[in-house]
C-alpha positions in Angstrom: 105.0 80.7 109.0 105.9 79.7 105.6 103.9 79.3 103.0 104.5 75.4 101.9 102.5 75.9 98.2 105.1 77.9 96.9 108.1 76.7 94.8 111.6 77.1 96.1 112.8 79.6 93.4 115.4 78.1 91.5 118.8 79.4 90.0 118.3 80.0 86.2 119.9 77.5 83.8 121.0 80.2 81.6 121.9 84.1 82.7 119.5 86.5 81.9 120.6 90.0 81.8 118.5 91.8 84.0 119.8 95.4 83.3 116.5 96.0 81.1 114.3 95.4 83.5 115.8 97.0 86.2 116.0 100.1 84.2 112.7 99.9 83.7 111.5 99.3 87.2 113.8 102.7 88.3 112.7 104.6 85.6 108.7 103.7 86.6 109.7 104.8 90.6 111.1 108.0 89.4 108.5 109.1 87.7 106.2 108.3 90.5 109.1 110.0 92.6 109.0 113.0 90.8 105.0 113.6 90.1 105.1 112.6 85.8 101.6 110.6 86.7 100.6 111.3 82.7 104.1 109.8 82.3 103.8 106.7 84.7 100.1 105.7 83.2 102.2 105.7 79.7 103.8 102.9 80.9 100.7 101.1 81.0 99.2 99.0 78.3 95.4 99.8 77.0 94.5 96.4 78.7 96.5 96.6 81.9 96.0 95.7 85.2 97.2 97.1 88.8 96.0 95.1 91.6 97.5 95.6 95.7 96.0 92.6 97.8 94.4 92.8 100.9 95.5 89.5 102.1 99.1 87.9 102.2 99.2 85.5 99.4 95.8 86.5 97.5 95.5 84.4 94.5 92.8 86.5 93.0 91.4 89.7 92.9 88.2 88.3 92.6 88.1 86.4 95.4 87.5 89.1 98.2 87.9 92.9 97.8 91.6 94.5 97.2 93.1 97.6 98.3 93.4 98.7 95.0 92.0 96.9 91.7 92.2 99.5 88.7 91.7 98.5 85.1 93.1 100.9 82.7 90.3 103.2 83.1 90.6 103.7 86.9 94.1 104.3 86.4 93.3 107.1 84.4 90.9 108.4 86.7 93.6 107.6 89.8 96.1 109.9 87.4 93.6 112.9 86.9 92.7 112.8 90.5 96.6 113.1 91.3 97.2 115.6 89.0 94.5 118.1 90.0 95.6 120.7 91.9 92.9 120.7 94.2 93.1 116.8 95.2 92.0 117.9 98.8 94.2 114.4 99.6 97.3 115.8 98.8 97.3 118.9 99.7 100.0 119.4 100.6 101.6 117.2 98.1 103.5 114.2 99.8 106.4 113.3 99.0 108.1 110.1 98.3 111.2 108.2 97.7 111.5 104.7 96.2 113.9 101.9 96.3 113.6 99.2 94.2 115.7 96.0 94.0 116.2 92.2 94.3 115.1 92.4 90.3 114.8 88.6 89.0 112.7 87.1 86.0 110.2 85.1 87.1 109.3 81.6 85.1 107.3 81.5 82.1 103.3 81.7 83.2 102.4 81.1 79.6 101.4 84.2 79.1 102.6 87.2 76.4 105.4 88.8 77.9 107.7 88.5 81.4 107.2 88.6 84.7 109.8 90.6 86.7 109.5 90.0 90.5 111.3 92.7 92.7 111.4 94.2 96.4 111.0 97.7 97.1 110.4 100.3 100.0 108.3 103.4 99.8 108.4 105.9 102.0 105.8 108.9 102.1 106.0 112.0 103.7 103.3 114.1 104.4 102.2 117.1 107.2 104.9 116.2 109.0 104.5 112.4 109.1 106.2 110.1 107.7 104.9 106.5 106.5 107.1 103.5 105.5 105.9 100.6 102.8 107.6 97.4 101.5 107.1 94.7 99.9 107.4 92.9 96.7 106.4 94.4 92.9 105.3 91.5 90.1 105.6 93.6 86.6 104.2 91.2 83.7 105.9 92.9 81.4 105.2 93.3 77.5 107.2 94.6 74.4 105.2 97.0 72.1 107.5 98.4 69.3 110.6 99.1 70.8 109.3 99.6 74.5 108.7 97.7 77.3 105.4 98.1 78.7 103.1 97.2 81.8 100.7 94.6 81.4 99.9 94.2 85.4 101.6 95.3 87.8 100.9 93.4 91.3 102.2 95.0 94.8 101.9 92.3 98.0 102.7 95.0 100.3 104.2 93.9 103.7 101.6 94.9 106.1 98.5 94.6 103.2 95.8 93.2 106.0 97.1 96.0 108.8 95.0 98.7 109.0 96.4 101.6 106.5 94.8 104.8 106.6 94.2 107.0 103.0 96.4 105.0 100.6 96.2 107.9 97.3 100.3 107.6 96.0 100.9 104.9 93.6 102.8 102.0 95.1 
């Protein structure tokens, strides 16, 4: 069924060149790709956000528990968890490929910065088995300097209110 609150997205009046930002988003899954954790939570600003929903079309993360809600410091602890040898959770290390697309530019919130909406597919593989994600990335999107940084990053997975055992790899 469709969900009849939201607004048919509309063609931009004006082109925006989305080469940036899809830089961006490729150069964020590759890092996650290729295990630079210390690398990925750079990307992060000091105030930062990274929520995954437990319900299709959760509003808030306040409003009933989330699969993942990490301020900046539980992304640092999620990043020295994954980057201990000994994370009993990964051993042995999975491993992962990303795909990222469908990059638009979402309309102005209000709010500092842009919001990049995208769709991607994750898949894991781990022991011999082999798990597939998808769904759809919101980056707000920040400049600090010259760099573009991550302000919150929101993942409505596809299957968020299936059951999903040990979820430890960054979406």
């Amino acid at each position: 069924m469709l969900d009849k609150t939201r607004k048919t997205p509309r063609l931009p009046s004006t082109a925006i060149d989305l080469r940036p930002y899809e830089t961006f988003l490729i150069h964020e899954a590759r890092l996650l790709d290729e295990g630079y954790f210390d690398d990925w939570l750079a990307l992060f600003t000091e105030d930062a956000r990274y929520w995954v929903p437990i319900q299709p079309n959760q509003a808030d993360p306040f409003e009933t528990v989330s699969l993942m809600y990490d301020d900046r410091r539980l992304l640092e602890t999620r990043v020295r968890r994954l980057s201990d040898p000994r994370i009993y959770s990964q051993e042995p290390r999975s491993r992962t490929s990303r795909t990222v697309t469908n990059v638009t530019v979402e309309p102005d919130a209000g709010e500092p910065g842009v919001t990049v909406r995208s769709k991607f597919v994750l898949v894991e593989y781990r022991r011999e088995d082999q798990r597939l994600f998808a769904g759809t990335y919101f980056h707000r999107l920040v400049g600090e300097g010259d760099a573009m940084r991550i302000a919150m990053k929101k993942v409505e997975l596809v299957n968020c209110d299936a059951p999903l055992d040990g979820l430890v790899v960054p979406f």
